[in-house]
C-alpha positions as CSV (number, residue, x, y, z in Angstrom):
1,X,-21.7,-6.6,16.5
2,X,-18.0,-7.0,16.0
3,X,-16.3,-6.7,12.5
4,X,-16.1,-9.7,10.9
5,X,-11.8,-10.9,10.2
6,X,-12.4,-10.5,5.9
7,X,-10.1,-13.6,5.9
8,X,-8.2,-15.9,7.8
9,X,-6.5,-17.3,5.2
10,X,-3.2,-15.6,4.6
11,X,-2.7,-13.8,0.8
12,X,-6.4,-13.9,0.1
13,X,-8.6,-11.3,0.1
14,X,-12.4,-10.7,0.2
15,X,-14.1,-10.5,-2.8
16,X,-15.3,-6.5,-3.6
17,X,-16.6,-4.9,-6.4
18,X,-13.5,-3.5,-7.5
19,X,-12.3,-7.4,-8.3
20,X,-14.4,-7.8,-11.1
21,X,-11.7,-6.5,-13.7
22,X,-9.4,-9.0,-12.3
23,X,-12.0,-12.3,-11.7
24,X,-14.1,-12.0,-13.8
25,X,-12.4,-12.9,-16.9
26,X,-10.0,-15.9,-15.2
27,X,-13.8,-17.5,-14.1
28,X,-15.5,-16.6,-17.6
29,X,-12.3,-18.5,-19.4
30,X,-12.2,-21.1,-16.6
31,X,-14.7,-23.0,-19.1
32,X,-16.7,-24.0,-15.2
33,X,-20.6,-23.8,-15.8
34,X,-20.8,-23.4,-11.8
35,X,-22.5,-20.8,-9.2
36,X,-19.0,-21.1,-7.3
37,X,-17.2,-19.8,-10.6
38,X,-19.9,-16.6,-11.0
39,X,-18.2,-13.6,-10.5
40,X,-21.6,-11.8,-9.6
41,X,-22.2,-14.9,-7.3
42,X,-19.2,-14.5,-5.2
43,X,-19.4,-11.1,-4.4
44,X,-23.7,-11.2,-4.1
45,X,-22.7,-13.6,-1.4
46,X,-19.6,-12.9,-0.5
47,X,-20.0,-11.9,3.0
48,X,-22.1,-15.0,3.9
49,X,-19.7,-17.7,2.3
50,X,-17.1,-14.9,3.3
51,X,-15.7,-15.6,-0.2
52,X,-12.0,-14.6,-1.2
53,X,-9.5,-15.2,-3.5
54,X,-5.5,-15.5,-4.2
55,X,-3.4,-15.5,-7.3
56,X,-0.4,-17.7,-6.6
57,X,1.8,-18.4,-9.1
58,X,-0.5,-17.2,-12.0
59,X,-3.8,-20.0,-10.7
60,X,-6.8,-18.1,-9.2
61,X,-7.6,-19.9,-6.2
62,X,-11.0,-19.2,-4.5
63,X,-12.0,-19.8,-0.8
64,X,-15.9,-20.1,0.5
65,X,-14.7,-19.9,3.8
66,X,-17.8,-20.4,5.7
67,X,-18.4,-23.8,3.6
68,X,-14.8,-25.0,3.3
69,X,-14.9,-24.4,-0.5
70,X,-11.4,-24.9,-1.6
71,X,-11.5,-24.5,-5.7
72,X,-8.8,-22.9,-8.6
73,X,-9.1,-21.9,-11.7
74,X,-8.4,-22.0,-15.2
75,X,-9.9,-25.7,-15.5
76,X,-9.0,-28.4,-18.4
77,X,-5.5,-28.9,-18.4
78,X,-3.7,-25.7,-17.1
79,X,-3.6,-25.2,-14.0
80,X,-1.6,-25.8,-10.4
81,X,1.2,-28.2,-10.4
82,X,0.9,-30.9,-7.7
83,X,3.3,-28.8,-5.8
84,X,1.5,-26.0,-6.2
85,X,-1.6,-27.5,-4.4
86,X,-0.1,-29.2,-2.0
87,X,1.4,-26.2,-0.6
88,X,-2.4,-24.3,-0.6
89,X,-3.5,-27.6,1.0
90,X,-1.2,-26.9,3.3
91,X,-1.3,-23.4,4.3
92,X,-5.8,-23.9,4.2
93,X,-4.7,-26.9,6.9
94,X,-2.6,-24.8,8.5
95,X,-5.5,-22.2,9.3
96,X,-8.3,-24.5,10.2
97,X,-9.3,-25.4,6.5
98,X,-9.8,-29.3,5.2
99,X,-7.0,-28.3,2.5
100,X,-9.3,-30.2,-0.1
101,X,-9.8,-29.0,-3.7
102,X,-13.4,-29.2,-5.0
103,X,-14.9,-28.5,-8.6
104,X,-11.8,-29.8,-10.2
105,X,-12.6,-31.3,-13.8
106,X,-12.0,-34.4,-15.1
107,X,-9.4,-33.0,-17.9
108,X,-7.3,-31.6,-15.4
109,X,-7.1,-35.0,-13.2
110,X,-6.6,-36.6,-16.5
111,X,-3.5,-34.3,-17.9
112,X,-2.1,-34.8,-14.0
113,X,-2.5,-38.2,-12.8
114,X,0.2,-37.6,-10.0
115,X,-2.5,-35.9,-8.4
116,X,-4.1,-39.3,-7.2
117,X,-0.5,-39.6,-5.2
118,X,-1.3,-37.2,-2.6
119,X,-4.7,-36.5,-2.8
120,X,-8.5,-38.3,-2.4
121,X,-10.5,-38.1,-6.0
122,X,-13.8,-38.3,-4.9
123,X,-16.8,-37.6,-7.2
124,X,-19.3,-34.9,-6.1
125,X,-21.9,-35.1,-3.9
126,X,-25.2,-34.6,-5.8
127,X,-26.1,-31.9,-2.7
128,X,-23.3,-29.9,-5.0
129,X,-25.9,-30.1,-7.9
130,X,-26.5,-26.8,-9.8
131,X,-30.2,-25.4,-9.1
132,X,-32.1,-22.5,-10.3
133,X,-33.2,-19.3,-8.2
């Protein structure tokens, strides 16, 4: 079987064990009660998401690449600028990504309306709903 490409996705890399010291406390102050923002979760299933990561400009961006799982963290208000995601929406279009952001809170789309400028706000789908193992 051929080795997998870790990630297409320029400046991201595959989430390993040795990550944890750097992920896991961005996702535990993130204040996100979701499977997506898990450290543990994202490297158990990192190679079948093919899950990886980037920190641009001090925001934790996170990539389920086989789901197109676009998502950054802190949440609430800090975070990207609308620069700022526009130019990760563009480099994931640029590689075959949708470029859309998911699990982004309400306090964050609140403290930067400008958002609704350039992007879709779209509530989740309930197939996004949290569920127990």
């Amino acid at each position: 079987m051929a080795e997998m490409d870790p990630t297409r996705l320029p400046g991201f890399q595959c989430v390993s064990i040795q990550d944890r010291a750097v992920l896991e406390p961005v996702l535990l102050n993130s204040g996100r009660k979701s499977c997506e923002f898990n450290f543990t979760n994202l490297f158990a299933w990192g190679d079948m998401y093919r899950s990886s990561w980037s920190i641009v400009d001090g925001i934790l961006y996170l990539l389920l690449e086989t789901d197109d799982l676009l998502m950054f963290a802190p949440g609430g208000t800090r975070g990207p600028s609308l620069e700022q995601l526009l130019r990760i929406s563009d480099l994931a279009r640029e590689h075959g990504y949708g470029g859309s952001f998911y699990h982004v809170d309400d306090a964050y789309l609140e403290a930067h309306p400008e958002v609704e400028k350039e992007f879709r706000i779209e509530p989740m789908s309930d197939a996004f709903a949290e569920y127990v193992y």
